[in-house]
VEXDREN-2710 file (C-alpha; in Angstrom, 1 decimal):
% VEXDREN-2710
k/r/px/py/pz
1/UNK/0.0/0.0/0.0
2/UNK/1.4/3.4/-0.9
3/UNK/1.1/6.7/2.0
4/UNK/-1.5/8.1/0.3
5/UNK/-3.7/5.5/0.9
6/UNK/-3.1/4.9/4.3
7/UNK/-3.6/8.8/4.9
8/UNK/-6.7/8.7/3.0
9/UNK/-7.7/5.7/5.5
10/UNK/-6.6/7.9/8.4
11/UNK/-8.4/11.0/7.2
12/UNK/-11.7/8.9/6.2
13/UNK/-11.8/7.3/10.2
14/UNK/-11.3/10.6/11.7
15/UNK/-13.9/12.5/9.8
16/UNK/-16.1/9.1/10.3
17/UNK/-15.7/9.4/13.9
18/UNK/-16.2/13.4/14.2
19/UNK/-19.4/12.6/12.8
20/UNK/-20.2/9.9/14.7
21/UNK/-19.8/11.6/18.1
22/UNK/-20.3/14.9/17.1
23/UNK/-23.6/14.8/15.4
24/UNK/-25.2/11.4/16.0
25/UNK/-24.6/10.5/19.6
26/UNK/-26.0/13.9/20.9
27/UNK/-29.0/13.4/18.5
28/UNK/-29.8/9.9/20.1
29/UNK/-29.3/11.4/23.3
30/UNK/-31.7/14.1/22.9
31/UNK/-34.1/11.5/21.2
32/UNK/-33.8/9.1/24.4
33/UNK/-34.2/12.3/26.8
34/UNK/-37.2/13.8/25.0
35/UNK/-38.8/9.9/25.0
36/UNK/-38.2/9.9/28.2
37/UNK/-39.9/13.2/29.3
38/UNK/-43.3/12.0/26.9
39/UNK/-43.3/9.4/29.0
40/UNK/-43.3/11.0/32.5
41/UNK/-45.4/13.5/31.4
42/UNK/-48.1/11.3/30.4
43/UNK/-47.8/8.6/33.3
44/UNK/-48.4/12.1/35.7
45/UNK/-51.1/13.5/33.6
46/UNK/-52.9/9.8/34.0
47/UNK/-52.5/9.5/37.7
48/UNK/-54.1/13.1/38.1
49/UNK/-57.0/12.2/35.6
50/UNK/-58.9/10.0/38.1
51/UNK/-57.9/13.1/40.8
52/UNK/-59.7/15.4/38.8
53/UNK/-62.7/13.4/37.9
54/UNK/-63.2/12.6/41.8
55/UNK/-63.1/16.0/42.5
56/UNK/-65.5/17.5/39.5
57/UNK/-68.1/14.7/40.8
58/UNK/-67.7/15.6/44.5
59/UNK/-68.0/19.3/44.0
60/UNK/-71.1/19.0/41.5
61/UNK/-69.9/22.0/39.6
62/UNK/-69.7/21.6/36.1
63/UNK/-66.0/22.2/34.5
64/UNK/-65.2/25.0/32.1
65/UNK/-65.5/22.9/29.1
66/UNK/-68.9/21.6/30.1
67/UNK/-70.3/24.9/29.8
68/UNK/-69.6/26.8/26.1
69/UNK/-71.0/29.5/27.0
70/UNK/-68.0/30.5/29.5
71/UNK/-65.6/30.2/26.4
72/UNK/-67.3/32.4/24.2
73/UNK/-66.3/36.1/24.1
74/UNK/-69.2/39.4/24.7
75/UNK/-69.8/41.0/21.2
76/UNK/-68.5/44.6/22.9
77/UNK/-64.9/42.8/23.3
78/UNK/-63.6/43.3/19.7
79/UNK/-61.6/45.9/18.5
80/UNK/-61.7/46.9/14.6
81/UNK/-58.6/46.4/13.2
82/UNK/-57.6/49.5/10.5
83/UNK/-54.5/49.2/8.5
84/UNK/-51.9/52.6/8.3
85/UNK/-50.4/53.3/5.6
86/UNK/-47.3/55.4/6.0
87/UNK/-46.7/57.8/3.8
END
């Protein structure tokens, strides 16, 4: 084998590894952490669904979202929206 090819080898395996730990290693950590996060998040939001269902029977209120009428803004809030031009 001739120098240049055993650079070339050298050169191609550094720029192979670079890549590996510099781009695809952080990206599979990220993946694996934001995974990981999705998952909390959803095993908290199901252990406070049954929380919140106990309490909107005991209090015999109805939520917000069971009344649309609480969502819906007055007529008088709206303001008219007039484009300037500048001169």
């Amino acid at each position: 084998m001739s120098i240049t090819r055993i650079l070339l080898y050298i050169l191609l395996a550094y720029f192979l590894y670079k890549f590996v730990f510099n781009f695809l290693v952080p990206i599979i950590k990220v993946s694996w952490r934001v995974r990981s996060q999705v998952k909390e998040f959803q095993r908290r939001q199901q252990q406070q669904d049954p929380l919140q269902q106990q309490q909107q029977a005991g209090s015999g209120r109805p939520s917000s979202g069971d009344n649309p009428t609480a969502t819906k803004p007055k007529s008088g809030e709206y303001i008219d929206f007039e484009e300037v031009k500048e001169k």
